[in-house]
Backbone bond lengths (Angstrom), bond angles and torsions (degrees), N, CA, C in turn:
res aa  C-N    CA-C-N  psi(-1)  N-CA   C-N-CA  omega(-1)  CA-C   N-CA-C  phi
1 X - - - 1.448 - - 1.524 111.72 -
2 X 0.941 113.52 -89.27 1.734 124.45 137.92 1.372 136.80 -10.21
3 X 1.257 126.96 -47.08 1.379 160.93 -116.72 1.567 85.87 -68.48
4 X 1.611 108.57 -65.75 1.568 143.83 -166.12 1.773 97.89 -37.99
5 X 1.682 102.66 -56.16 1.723 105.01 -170.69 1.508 82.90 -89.58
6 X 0.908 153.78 14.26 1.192 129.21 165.13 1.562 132.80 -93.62
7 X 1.371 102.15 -29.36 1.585 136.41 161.77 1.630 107.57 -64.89
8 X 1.388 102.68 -28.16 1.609 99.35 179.44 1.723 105.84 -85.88
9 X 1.195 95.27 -42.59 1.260 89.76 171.47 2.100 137.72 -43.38
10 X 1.802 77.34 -49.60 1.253 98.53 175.11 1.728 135.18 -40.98
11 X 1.737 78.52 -55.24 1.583 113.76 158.69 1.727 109.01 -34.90
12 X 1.388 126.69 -49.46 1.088 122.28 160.58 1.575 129.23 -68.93
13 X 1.121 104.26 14.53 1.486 90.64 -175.81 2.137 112.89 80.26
14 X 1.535 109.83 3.80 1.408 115.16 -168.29 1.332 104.52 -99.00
15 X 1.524 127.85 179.79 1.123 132.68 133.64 1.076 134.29 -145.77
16 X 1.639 127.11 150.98 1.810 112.23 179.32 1.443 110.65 -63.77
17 X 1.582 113.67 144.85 1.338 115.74 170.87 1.489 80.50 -150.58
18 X 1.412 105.02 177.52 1.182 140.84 -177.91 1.369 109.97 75.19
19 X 1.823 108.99 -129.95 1.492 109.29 171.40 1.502 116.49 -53.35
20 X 1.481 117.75 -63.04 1.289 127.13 171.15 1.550 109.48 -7.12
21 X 1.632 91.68 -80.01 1.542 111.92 176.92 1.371 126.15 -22.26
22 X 1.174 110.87 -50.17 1.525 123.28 -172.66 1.369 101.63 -85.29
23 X 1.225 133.58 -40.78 1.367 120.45 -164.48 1.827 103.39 -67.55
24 X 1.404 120.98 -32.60 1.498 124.21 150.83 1.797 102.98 -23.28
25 X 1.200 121.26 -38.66 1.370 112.05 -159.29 1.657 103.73 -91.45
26 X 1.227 107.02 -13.76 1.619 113.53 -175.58 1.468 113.63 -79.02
27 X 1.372 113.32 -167.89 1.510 125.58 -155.70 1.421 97.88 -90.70
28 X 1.716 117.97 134.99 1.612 96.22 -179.80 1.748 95.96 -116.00
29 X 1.683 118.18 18.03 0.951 99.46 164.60 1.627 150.75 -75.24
30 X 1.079 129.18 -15.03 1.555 163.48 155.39 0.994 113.26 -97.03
31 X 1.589 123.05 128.18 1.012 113.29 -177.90 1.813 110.16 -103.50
32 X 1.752 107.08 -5.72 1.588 99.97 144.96 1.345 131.67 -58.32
33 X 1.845 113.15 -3.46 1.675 107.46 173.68 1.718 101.97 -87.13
34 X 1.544 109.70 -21.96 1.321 109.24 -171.83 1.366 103.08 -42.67
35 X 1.781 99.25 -64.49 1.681 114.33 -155.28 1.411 112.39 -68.56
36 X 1.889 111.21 -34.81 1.634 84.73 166.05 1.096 128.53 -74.14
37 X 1.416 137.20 -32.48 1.569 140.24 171.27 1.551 100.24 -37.35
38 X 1.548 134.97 -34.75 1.576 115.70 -161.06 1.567 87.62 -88.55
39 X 1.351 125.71 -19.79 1.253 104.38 -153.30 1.930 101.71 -98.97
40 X 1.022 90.25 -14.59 1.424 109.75 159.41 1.355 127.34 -69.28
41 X 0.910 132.82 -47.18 1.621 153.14 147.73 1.356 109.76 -38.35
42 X 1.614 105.37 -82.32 1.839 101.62 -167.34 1.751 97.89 -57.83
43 X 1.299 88.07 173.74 1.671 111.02 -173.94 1.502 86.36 -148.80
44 X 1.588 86.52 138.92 1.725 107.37 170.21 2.001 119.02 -35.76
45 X 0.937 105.82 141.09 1.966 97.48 178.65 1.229 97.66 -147.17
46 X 1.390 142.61 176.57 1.126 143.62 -171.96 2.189 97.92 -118.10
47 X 1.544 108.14 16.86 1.632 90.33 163.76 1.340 122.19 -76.11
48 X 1.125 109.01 131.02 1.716 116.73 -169.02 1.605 112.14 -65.70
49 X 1.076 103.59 115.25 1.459 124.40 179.80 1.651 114.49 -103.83
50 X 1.573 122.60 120.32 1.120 122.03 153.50 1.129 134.07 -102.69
51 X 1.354 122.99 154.35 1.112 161.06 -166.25 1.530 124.04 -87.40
52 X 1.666 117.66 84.23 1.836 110.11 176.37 1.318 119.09 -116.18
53 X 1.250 107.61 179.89 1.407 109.49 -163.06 1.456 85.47 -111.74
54 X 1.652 131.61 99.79 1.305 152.97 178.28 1.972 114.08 -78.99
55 X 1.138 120.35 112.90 1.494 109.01 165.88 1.567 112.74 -55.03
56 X 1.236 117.97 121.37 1.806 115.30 149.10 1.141 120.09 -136.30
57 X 1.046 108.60 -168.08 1.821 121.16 -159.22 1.412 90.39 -117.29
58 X 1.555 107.27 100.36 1.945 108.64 151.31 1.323 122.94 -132.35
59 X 1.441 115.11 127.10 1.337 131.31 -168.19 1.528 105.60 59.25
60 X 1.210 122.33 42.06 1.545 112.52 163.64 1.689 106.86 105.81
61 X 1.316 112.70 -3.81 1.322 102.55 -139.54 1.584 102.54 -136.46
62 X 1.345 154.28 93.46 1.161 163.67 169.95 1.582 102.45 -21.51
63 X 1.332 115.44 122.13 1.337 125.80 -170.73 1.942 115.75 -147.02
64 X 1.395 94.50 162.82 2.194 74.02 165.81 1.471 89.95 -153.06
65 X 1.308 87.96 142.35 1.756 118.44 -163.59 1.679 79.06 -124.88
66 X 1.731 91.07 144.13 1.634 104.19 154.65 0.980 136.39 -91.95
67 X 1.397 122.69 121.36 1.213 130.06 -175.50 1.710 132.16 -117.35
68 X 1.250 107.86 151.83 1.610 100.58 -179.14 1.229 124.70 -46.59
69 X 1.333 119.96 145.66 1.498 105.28 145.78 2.068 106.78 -146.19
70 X 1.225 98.52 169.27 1.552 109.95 170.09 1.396 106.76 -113.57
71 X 1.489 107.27 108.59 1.758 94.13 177.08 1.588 96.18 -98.87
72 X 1.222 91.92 164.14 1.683 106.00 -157.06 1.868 94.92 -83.76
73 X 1.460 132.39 -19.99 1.516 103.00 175.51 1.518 119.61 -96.39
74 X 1.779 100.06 21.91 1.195 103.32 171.14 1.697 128.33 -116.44
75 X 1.509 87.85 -17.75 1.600 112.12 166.34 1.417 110.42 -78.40
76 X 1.589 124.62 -22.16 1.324 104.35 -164.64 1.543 109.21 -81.27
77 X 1.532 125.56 -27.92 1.098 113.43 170.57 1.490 135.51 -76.51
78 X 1.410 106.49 4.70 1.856 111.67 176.00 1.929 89.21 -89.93
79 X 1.788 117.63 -47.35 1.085 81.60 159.24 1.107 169.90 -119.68
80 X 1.428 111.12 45.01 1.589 133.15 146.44 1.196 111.15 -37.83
81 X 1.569 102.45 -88.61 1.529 130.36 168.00 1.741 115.20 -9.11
82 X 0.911 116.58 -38.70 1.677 126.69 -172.49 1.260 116.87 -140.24
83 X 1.753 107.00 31.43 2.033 117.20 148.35 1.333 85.52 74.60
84 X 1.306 139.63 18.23 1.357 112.19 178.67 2.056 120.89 -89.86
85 X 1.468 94.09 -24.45 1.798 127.56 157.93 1.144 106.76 -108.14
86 X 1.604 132.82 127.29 1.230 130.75 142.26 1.769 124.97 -82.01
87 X 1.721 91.44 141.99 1.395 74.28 165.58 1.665 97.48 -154.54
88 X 1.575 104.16 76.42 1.259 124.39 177.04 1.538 103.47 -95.50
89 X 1.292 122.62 -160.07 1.282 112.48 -169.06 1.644 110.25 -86.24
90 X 1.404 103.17 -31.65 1.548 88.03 -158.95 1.981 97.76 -84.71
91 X 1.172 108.94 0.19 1.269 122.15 163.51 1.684 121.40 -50.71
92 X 1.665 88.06 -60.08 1.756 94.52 175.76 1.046 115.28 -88.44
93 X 1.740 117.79 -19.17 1.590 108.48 174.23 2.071 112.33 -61.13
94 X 1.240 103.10 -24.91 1.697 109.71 173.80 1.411 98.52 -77.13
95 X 1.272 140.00 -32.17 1.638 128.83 -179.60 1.072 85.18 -71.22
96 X 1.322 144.26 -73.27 1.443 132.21 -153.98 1.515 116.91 -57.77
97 X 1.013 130.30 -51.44 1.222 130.49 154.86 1.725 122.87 -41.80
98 X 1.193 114.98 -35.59 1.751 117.09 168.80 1.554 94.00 -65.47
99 X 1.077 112.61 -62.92 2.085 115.04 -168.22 2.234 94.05 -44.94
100 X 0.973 114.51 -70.42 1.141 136.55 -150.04 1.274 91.16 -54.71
101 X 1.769 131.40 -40.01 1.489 131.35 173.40 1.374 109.73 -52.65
102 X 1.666 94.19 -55.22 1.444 103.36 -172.15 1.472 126.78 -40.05
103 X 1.599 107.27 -50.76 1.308 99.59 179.90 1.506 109.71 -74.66
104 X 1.417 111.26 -43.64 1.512 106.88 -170.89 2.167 106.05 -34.63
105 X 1.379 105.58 -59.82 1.493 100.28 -177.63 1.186 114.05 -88.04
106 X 1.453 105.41 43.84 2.159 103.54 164.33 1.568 106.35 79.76
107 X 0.776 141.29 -19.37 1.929 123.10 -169.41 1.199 84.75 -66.53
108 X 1.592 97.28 154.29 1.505 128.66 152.64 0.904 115.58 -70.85
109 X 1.615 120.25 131.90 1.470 125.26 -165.29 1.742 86.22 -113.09
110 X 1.393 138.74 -23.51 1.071 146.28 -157.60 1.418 105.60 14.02
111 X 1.431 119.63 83.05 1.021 132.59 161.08 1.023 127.16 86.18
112 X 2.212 115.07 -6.73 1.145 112.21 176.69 2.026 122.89 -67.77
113 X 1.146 109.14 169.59 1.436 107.18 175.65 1.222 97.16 -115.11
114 X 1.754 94.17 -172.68 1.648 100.76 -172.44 1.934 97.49 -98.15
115 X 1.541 109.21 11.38 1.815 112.47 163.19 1.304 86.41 -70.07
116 X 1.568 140.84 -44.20 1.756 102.11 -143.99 1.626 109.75 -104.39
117 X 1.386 86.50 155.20 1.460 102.21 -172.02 1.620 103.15 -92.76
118 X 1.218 108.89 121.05 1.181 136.59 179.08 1.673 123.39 -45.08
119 X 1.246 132.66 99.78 1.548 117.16 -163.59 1.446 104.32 -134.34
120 X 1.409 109.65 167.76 1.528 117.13 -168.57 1.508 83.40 -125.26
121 X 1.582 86.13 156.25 1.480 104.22 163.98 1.801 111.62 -134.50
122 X 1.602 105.43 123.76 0.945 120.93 -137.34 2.239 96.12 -120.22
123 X 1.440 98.14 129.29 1.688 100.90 -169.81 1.307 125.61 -128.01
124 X 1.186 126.84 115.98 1.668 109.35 172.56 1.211 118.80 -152.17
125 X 1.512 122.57 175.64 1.649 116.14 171.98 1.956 91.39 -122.68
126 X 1.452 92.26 161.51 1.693 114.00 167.11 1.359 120.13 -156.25
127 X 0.955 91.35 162.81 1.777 108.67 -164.42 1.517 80.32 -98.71
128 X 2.066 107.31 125.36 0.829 113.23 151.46 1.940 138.57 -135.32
129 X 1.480 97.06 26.10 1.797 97.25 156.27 2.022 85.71 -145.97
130 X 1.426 83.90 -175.04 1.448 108.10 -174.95 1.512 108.57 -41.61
131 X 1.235 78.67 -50.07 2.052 93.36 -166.54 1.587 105.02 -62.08
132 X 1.548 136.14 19.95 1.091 107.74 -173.34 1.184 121.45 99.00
133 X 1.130 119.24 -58.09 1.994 123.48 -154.31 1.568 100.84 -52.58
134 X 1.281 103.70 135.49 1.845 116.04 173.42 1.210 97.96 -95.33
135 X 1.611 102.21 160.23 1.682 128.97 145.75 1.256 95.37 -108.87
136 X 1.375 119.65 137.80 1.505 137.13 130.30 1.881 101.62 -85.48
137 X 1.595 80.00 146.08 1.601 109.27 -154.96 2.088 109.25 -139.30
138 X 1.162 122.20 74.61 1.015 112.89 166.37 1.611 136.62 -99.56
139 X 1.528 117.10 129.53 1.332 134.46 -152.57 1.305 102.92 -102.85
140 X 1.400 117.61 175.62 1.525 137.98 128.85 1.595 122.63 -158.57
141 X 1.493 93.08 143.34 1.906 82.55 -178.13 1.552 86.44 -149.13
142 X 1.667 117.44 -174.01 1.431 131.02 -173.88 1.380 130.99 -60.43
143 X 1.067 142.99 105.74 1.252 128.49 -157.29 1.769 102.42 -69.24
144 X 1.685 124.89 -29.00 1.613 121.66 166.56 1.364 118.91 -78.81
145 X 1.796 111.62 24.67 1.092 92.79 178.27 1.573 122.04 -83.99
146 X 1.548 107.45 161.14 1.510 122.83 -161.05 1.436 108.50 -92.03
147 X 1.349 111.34 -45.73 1.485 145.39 -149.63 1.547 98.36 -72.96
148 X 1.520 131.98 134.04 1.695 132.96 173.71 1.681 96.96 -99.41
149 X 1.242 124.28 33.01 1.759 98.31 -155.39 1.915 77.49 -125.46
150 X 1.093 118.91 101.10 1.475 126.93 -161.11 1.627 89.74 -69.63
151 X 1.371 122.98 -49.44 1.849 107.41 176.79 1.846 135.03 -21.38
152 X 2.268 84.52 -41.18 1.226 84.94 173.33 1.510 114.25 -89.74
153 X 1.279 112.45 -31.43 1.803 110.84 -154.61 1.414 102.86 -93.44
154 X 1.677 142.56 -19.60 0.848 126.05 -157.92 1.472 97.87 -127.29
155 X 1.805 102.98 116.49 1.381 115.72 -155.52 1.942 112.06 -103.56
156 X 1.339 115.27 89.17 1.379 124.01 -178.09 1.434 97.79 -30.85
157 X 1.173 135.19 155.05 1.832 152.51 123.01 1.376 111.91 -85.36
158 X 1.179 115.13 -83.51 1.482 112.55 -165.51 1.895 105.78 -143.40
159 X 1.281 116.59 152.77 1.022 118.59 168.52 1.373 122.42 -135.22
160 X 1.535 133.31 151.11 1.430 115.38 168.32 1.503 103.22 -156.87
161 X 1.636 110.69 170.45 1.478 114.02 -173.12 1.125 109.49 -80.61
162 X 1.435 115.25 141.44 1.582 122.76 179.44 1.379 113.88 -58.77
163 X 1.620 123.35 -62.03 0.799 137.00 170.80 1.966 129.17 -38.25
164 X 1.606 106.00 -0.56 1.446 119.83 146.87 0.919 132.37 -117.32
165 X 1.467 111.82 -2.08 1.525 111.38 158.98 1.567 150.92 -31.71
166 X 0.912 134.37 146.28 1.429 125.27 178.45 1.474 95.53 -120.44
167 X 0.979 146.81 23.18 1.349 143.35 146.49 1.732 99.53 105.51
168 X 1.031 108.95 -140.88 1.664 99.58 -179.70 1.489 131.68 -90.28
169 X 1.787 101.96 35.55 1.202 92.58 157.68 1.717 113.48 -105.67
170 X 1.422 112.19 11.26 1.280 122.71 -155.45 1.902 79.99 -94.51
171 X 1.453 109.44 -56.91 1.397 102.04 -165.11 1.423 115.20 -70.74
172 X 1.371 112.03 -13.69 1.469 120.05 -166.28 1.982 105.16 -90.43
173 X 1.308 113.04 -24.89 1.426 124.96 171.30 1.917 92.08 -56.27
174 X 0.906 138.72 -63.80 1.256 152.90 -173.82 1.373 107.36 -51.67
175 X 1.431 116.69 -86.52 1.444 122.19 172.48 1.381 120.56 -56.04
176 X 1.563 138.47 16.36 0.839 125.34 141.33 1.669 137.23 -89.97
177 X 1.466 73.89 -21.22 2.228 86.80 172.55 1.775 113.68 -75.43
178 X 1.630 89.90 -23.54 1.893 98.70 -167.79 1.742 108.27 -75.44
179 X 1.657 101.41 -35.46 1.599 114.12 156.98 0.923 131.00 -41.11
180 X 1.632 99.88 -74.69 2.217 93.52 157.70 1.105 131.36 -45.35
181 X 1.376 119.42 -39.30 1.321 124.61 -177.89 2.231 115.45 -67.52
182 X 1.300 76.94 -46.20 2.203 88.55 157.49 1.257 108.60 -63.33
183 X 1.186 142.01 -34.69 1.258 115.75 -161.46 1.829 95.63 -104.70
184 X 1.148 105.03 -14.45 1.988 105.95 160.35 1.751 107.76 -43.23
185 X 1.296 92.59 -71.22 1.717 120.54 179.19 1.609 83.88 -44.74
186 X 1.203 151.75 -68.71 1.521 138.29 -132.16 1.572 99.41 -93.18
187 X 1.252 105.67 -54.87 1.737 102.30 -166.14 1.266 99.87 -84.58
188 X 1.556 134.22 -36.48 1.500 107.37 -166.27 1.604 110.37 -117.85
189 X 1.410 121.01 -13.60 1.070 134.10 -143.35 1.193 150.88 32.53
190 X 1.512 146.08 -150.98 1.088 128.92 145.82 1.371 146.60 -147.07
191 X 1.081 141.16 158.92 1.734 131.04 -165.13 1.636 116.38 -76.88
192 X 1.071 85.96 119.21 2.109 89.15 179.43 1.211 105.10 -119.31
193 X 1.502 126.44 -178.47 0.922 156.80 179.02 1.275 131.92 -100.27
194 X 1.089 161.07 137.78 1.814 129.67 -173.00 1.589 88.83 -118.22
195 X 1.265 139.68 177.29 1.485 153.77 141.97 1.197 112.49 -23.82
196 X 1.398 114.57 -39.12 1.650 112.91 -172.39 1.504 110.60 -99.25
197 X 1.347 114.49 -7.13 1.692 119.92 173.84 1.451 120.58 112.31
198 X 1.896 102.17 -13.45 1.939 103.92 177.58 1.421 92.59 -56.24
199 X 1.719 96.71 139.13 0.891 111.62 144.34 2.340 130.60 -82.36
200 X 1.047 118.09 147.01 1.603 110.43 160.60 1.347 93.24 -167.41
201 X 1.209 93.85 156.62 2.014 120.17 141.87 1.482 114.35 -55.53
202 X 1.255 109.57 122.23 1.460 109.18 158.08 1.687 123.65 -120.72
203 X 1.299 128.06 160.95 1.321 110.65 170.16 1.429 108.25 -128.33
204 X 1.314 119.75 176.94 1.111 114.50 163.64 2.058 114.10 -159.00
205 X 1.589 98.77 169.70 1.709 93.56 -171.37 1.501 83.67 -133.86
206 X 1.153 83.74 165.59 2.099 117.63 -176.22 1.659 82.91 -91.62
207 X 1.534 117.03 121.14 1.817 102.33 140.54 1.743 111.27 -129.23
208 X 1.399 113.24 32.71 1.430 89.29 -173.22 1.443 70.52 -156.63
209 X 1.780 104.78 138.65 1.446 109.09 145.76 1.477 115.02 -103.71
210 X 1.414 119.14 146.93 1.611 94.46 170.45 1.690 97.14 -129.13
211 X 1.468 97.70 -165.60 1.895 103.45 -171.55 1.685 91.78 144.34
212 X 0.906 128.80 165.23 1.241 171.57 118.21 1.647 106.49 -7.38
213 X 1.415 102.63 140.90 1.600 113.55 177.86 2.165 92.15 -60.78
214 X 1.001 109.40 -52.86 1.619 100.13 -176.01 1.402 136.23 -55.46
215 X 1.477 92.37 -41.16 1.653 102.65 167.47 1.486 116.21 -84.55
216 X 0.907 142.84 3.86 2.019 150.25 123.45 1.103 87.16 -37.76
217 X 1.498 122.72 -83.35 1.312 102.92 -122.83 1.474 84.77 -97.28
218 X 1.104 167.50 36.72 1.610 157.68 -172.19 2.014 97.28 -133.29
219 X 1.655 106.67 -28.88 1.370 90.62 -165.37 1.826 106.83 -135.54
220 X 1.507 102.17 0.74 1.357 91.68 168.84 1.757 123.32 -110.47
């Protein structure tokens, strides 16, 4: 069912576990077994999820349904808050040291400091029942991250079925709120919480996109 993001995963050195994991074990014939198995699986949480009004394709016919999303300057402080990002010292002493490479061998830091924490933004589609039908699936998580346990490091935004797509205005409804929401994280940042109760500001910058030779070239 799975198999597709899971192999990608792999590719990193990751693997699905948890809910993810199991739904690998479910039926990939229907893809109404897909959607109840997730909804069966997740359990209510208090990460803040928004809500857009997305173009898709139903019954022939250009429409917009609301759909989730996780924007990243609102996710990053639940995961602070619950060890899922650190940003203890020896945390930022490794951002500072990533910035400090950076310039030493020439990249453009365009304006980043040695506050931001370094993040990827991460893209793909998969085949998930018999018949074909994709998810597109866009991520982001730490580019210093240490951790192989993808539950924690690899942080969903939004996902939706290909097969309602309208092509790139479907993905671009999305990636334009996740933009604003990055450049929150870059120019002003924001106040979290850690496990132990410090309060700070943190910021952070995008320097890596990743994906697949297909998803380049199919969606950027």
């Amino acid at each position: 069912m799975l198999e597709v993001v899971n192999k990608e995963f792999q590719s990193y050195g990751l693997e699905l576990e948890g809910a993810a994991g199991e739904f690998l074990k479910t039926s990939g014939k229907w893809k109404s077994n897909f959607q109840r198995d997730m909804l069966r699986k997740c359990t209510a949480c208090k990460v803040p999820v928004t809500k857009l009004p997305i173009p898709v394709m139903h019954n022939d016919v250009v429409t917009r349904r609301q759909l989730p999303l996780l924007l990243p300057h609102e996710l990053l402080p639940w995961l602070v808050k619950h060890g899922a990002l650190p940003v203890d010292e020896p945390a930022s002493a490794a951002v500072s040291k990533f910035w400090a490479h950076a310039r030493d061998v020439g990249m453009p830091v365009n304006g980043a400091t040695d506050l931001h924490i370094p993040l990827y933004m991460w893209g793909a589609d998969a085949q998930f029942t018999e018949n074909q039908d994709k998810l597109v699936a866009v991520a982001m998580g730490r580019v210093l991250e240490t951790s192989k346990d993808a539950r924690l490091t690899v942080w969903p935004l939004f996902t939706f079925q290909q097969g309602y797509s309208v092509g790139h205005g479907t993905l671009n409804a999305f990636m334009e709120e996740v933009v604003k929401s990055l450049n929150i994280l870059f120019e002003h940042g924001v106040m979290v919480e850690t496990p132990s109760g410090e309060r700070k500001r943190v910021y952070a910058a995008v320097v890596q996109y990743q994906g697949d030779w297909k998803w380049h070239k199919d969606r950027l």
